[in-house]
C-alpha positions in Angstrom: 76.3 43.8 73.0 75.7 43.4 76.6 72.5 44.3 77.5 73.7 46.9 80.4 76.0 48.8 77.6 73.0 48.8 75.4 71.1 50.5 78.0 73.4 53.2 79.4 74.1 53.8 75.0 70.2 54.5 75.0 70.7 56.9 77.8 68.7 54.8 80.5 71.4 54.9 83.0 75.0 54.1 83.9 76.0 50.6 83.0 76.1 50.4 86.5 72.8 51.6 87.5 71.6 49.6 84.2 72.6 46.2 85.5 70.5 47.0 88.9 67.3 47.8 87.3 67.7 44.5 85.4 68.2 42.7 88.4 65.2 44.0 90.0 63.4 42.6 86.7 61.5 45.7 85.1 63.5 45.3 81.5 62.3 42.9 79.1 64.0 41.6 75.9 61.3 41.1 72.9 58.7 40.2 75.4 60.9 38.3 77.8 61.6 39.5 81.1 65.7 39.2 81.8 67.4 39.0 85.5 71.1 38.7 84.3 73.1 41.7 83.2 75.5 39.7 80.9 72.5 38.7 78.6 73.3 40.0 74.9 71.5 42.0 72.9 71.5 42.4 68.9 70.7 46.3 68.4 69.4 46.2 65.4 67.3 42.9 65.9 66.4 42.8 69.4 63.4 44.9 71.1 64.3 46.0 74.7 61.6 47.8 77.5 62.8 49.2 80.5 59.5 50.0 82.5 57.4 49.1 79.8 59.0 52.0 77.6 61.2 50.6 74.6 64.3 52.0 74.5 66.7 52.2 71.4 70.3 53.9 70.6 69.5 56.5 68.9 70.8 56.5 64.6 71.8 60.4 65.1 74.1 61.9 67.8 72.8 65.4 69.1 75.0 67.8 71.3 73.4 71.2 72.3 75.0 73.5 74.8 72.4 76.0 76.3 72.4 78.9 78.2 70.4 77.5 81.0 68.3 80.4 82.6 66.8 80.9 86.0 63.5 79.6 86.8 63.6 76.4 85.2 64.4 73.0 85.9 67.1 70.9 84.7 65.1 67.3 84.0 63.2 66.4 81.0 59.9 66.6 83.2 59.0 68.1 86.2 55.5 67.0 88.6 55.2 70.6 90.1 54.8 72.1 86.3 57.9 73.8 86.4 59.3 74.8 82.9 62.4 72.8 82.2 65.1 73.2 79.9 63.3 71.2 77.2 61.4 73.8 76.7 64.0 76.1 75.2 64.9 73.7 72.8 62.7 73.4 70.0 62.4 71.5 67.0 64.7 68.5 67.7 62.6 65.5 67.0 65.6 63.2 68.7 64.8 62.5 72.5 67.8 64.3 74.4 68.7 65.0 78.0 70.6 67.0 80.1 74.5 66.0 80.7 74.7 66.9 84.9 72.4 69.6 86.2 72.1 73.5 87.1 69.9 74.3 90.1 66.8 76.3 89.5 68.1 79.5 91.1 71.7 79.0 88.8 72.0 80.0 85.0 74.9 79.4 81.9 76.5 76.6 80.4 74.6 73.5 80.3 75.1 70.4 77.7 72.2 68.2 76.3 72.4 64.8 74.5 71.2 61.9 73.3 74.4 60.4 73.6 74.1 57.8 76.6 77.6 56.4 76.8 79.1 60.0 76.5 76.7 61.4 78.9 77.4 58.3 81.4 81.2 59.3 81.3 81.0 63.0 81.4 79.3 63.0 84.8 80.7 59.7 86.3 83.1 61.6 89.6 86.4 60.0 88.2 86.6 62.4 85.2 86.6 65.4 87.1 85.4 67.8 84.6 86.9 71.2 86.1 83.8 73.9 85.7 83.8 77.4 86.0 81.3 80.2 87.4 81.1 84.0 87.4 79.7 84.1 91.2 78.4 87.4 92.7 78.1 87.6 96.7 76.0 90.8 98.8 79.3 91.6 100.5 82.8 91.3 100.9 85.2 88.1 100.7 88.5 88.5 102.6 91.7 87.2 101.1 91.7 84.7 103.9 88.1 83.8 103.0 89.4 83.0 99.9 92.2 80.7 100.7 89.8 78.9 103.1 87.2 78.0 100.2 90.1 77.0 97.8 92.2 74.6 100.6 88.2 72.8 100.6 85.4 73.7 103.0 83.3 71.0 105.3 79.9 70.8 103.3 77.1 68.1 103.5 78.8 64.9 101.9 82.3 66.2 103.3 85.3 68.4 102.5 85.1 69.9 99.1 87.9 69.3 96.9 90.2 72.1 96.5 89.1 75.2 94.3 90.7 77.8 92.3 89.2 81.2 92.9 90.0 84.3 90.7 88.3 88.0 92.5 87.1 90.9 90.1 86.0 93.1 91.9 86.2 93.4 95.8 83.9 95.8 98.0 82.7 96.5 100.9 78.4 95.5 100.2 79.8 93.3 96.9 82.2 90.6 95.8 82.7 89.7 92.2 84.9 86.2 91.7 85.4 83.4 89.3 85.3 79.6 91.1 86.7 76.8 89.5 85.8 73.1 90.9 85.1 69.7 89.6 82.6 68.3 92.0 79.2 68.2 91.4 77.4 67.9 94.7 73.9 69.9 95.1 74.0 73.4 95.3 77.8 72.9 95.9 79.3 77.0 94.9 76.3 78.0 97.2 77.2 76.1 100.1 80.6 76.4 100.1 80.6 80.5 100.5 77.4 79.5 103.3 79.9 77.9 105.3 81.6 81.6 105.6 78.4 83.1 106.0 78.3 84.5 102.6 75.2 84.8 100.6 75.8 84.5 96.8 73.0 86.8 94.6 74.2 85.5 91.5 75.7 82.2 90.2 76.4 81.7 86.3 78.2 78.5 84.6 80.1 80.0 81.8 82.2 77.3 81.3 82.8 72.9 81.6 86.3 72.1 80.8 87.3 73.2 77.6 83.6 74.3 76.5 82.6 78.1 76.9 79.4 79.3 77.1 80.8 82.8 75.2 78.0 85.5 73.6 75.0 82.5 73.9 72.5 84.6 75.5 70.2 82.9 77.8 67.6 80.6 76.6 69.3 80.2 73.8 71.1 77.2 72.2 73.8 75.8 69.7 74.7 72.4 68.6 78.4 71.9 69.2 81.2 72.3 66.6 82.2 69.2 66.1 85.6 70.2 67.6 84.0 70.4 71.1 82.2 67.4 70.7 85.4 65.2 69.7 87.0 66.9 72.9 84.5 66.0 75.0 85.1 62.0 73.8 88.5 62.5 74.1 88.1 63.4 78.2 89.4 60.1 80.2 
């Protein structure tokens, strides 16, 4: 196995971003420091550090979904002290990690793993997972605000890819709507209704492609059936 794939399978990084940090020479192979990313590896013979850690592909797949909640932090660790959303899953001795990210402020659906190469593919921009929030804004959003968000909206980074939109509930101080997109850019749902100077109150993921977040109330967790995990490998 190349020693790249046997990175990104231990969750280091994209096979991509794997065969830069060996070229800039922090990952060693049983002792040895290596520079070229087509160096193989024998799993189950060879000992490989990145920094100085050893990394390994883990025996036992894990898939969690949770229902991320407000006021944490969606990284394994965080140097302000933060909670993050390790610490609403307990008793998994496996070393797992999140799949994308939910801001701080932004709650629902959010999937965990150990499974590198899965977790690689799921947020690489080519797959275009659609995902879906329940968004709540302070005041009201025109029909013709509406079709300007889904035809895309200028944001940092560029036009945002066209949405689909579903309203609730329309009033004059409040706006309830679904938005479905499949970018992933920081604090995208916010930004898009800032550029029609609208300020959303509430955002909630409830659901990533085919996954739902359903009756998991937040903080909570689940491991996924192990329908939702083969659809998850099946997503090209």
């Amino acid at each position: 196995m190349r020693i790249a794939k046997y990175m990104a399978a231990a969750g280091v990084a994209s096979r991509r971003k794997s065969e830069e940090l060996i070229k800039k020479g922090i990952v060693k192979v049983n002792g040895r420091f290596v520079y070229d990313p087509a160096t193989n590896v024998d799993p189950e013979v060879d000992q490989v550090y990145v920094s100085g850690q050893k990394i390994r592909i883990p025996d036992e797949k894990i898939y969690i979904m949770l229902n991320k909640p407000v006021g944490c932090v969606s990284t394994c660790a965080d140097d302000k002290g933060r909670r993050t959303v390790l610490d609403y899953v307990k008793g998994i001795d496996q070393r797992i990690y999140p799949i994308g990210r939910l801001d701080f402020t932004t709650e629902g659906l959010l999937l965990l793993t150990n499974d590198g190469e899965l977790a690689n593919k799921l947020t690489h921009p080519s797959h275009e997972v659609s995902k879906r929030y329940y968004v709540v804004v302070d005041s009201y959003v025109s029909p013709e605000e509406i079709k300007q968000l889904e035809r895309g909206v200028v944001i940092e980074g560029g036009k945002t890819a066209p949405a689909r939109i579903k309203v609730m509930n329309a009033a004059e101080g409040r706006t309830e709507l679904t938005i479905i997109i499949h970018e992933g850019r920081n604090r995208q749902v916010r930004r898009m209704f800032e550029t029609i100077d609208k300020h959303v109150v509430f955002l909630k993921r409830i659901s990533e492609g085919d996954i739902n977040l359903g009756p998991l109330k937040r903080g909570e967790y689940r491991m996924l059936t192990k329908e939702e995990v083969a659809y998850l490998k099946s997503i090209k």
